[in-house]
N, C-alpha and C positions, 0 to 999 in steps of 0.2 A: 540389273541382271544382264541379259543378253541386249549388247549396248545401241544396237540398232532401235530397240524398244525404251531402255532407260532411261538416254539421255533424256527425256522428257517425261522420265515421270517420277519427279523427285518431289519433296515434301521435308519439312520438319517435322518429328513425331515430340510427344508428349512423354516425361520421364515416369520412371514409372518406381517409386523406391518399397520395395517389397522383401528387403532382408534376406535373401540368400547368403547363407556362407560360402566361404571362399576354399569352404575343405573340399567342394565339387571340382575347382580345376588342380588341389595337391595329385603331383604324379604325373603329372602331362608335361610333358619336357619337349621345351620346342628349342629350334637354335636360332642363335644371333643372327640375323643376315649380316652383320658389319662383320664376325670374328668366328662364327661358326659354336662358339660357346655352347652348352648346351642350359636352358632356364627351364626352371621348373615353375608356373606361372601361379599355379598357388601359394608357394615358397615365397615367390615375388613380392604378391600383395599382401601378404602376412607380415610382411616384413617391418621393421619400426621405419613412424612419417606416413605421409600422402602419395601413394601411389594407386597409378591409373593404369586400364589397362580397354586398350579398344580392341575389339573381336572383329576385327574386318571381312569382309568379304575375299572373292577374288579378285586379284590386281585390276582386269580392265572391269570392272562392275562399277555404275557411279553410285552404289553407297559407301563401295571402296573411297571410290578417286572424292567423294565432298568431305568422306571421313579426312583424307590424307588433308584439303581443302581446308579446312573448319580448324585440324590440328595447326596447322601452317598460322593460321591468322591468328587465334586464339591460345597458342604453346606461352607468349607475355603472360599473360593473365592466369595463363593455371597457376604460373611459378610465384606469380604476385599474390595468389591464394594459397599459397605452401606446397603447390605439388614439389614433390623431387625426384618422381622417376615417371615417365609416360614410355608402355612401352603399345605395340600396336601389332598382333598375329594377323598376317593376313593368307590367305586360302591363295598358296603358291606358290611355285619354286623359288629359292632366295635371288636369282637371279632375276627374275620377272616385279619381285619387290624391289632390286635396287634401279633397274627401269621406270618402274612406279616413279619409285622417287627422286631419280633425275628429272622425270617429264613435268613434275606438278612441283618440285621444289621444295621437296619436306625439310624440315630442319634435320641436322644429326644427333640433336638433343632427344629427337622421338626413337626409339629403339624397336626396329622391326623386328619380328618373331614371324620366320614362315612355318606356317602350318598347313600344309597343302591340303590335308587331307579334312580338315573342319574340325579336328578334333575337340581343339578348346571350345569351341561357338558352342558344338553339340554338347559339350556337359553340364554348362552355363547354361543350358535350354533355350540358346536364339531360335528364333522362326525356323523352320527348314522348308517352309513352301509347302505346294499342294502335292499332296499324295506321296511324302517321301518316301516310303515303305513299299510302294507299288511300284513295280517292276515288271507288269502284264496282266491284262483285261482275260477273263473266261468270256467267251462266247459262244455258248455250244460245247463243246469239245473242240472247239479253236481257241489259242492261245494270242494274244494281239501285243507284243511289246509298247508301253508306252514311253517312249523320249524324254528325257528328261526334256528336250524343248516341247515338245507337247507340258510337261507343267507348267513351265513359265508362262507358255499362251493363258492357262486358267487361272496363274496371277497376277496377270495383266487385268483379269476380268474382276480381280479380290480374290478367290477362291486361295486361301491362304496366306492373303496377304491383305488386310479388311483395309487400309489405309493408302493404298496403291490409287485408285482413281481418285480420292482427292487431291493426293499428292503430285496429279496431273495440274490439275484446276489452280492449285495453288501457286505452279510455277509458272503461270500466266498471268494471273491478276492481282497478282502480288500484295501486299500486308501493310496498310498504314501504320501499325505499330512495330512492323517488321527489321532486322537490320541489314545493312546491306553491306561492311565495313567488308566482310571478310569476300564477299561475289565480286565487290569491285578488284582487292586485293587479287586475287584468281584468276579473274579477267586480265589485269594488267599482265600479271604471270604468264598466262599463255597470249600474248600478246607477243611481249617480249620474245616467247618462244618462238613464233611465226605463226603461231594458230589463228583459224577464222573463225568466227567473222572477230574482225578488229577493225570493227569503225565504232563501237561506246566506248572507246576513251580516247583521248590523244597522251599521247606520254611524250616529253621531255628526253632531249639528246642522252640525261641519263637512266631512262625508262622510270620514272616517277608521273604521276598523275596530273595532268593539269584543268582537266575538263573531261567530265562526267554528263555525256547524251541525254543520260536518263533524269537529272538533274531540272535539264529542258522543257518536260515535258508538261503540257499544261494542264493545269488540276492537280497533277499525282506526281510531280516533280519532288514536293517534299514530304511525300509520304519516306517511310524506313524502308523498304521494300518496295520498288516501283513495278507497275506491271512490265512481264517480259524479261526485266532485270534478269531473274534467275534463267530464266528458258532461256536465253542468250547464253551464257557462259554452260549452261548445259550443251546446247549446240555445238558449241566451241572445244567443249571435253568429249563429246560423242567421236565429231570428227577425226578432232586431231590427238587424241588420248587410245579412246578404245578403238575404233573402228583404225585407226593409223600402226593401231602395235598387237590389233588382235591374238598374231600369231604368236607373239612375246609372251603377252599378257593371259591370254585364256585358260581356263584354271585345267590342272593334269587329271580331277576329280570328279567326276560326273557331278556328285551329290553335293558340290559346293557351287554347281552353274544355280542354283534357285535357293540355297542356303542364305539365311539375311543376319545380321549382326546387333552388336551392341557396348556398352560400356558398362565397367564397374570403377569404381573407385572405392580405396580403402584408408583408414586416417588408424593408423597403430593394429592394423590388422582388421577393424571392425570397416564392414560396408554404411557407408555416408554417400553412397549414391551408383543407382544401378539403370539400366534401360537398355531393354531389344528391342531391337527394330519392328515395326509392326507393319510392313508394306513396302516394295522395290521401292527403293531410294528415298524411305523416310526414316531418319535415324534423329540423332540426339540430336536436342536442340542446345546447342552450347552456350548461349545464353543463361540458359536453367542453368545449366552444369554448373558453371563457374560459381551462380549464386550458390548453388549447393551445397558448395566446401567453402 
């Protein structure tokens, strides 16, 4: 969410396959960022084959930016599991999406859909955070507007967001069974960009990987997930992502500053795998996913 806060407190969340149909996004017409086209995203996924579709956030958000992250490293393996269309709405103007995706690298194979205003997320039923409905406290016969950053502060604390402070913890002490293929990938990414910190890796005169810090490290060197691992490249997208292009990036939507996301996938139109987000910056584990399909 608001990336001063985010950047550390991200998480893997757990899928969750619960059979929603896909007649809740028919009629929501979002456009291309590449071509302005207009898609209708239930159309989309209805459609005959494997098609995916990520309900992003807004652009500088890091459930946005590990969404955009996770697609980038993992886009091989969907195609190698029959996807044949990935497209990705995210919460904001198409120009701030193709920003997005210069800064982090996305492929052109992912097809962004701006959706500024959250449309798709809210029919799909993603999180929307604490107290989205509330737009003023009674006190008396005083009126008290509450901020939409007043709610983020009470999903920083869980209040609508129940997997937010683990998804702190977890980005520290990282996951013996964990992987780490796509944070190093990320890392090098912004790297290469000029982002800091860039002292966990060395990269090669052609920005290729040669040595991995966290590899190093002793005891936890060969766990999947080293601690810190992820909180580093968090830091790294804080800085030099949200906090470097806020102004670009920050959504035009009030209601999409605390709104959280998630994915469907559809195989000839039926859903074969579904998940929203259940806490700032804990979304799908792509892992799962890929097993999924």
């Amino acid at each position: 969410m608001l990336p001063l806060f985010s950047g550390v407190l991200l998480f893997s969340g757990v899928s969750a396959l619960v059979g929603t149909s896909t007649s809740v996004l028919r009629g929501i017409s979002l456009p291309l960022v590449s071509t302005g086209e207009a898609i209708d995203v239930g159309e989309a996924l209805a459609a005959p084959g494997t098609n995916m579709l990520v309900l992003g956030t807004y652009p500088a958000d890091f459930n946005m930016i590990e969404y955009a992250q996770r697609l980038t490293h993992y886009l091989p393996a969907l195609q190698e599991r029959g996807v044949d269309r990935v497209l990705c709405a995210i919460n904001g103007q198409p120009s701030s999406c193709s920003l997005l995706a210069e800064l982090v690298g996305l492929p052109a194979e992912v097809e962004m859909l701006a959706d500024e205003g959250g449309d798709a997320g809210r029919a799909f039923s993603v999180g929307r955070g604490w107290l989205p409905d509330t737009d003023e406290f009674e006190v008396g016969e005083t009126k008290i507007p509450v901020s939409p950053y007043v709610k983020l502060l009470g999903m920083l604390l869980g209040l609508g967001a129940a997997n937010t402070l683990p998804s702190v913890i977890a980005g520290y002490i990282g996951n013996p069974g964990g992987k780490n293929g796509w944070i190093q990938q990320a890392l090098a990414q912004g790297q290469r960009k000029g982002r800091w910190p860039d002292v966990a890796l060395d990269l090669d005169e052609r920005g290729a990987v040669i040595r991995n810090a966290f590899d190093e490290l002793p005891l936890v060197g060969g766990w999947g997930r080293r601690p810190l691992e992820l909180a580093t490249l968090r830091l790294q997208t804080m800085l030099g992502v949200s906090l470097a292009h806020w102004n670009e990036l920050q959504p035009t939507d009030d209601r999409c500053l605390t709104q959280l996301g998630g994915v469907v996938v559809t195989r000839d139109g039926e859903v074969i795998y579904e998940y929203r987000d259940n806490g700032i910056c804990s979304i799908a584990n792509f892992e799962e996913l890929v097993a999924a399909i």
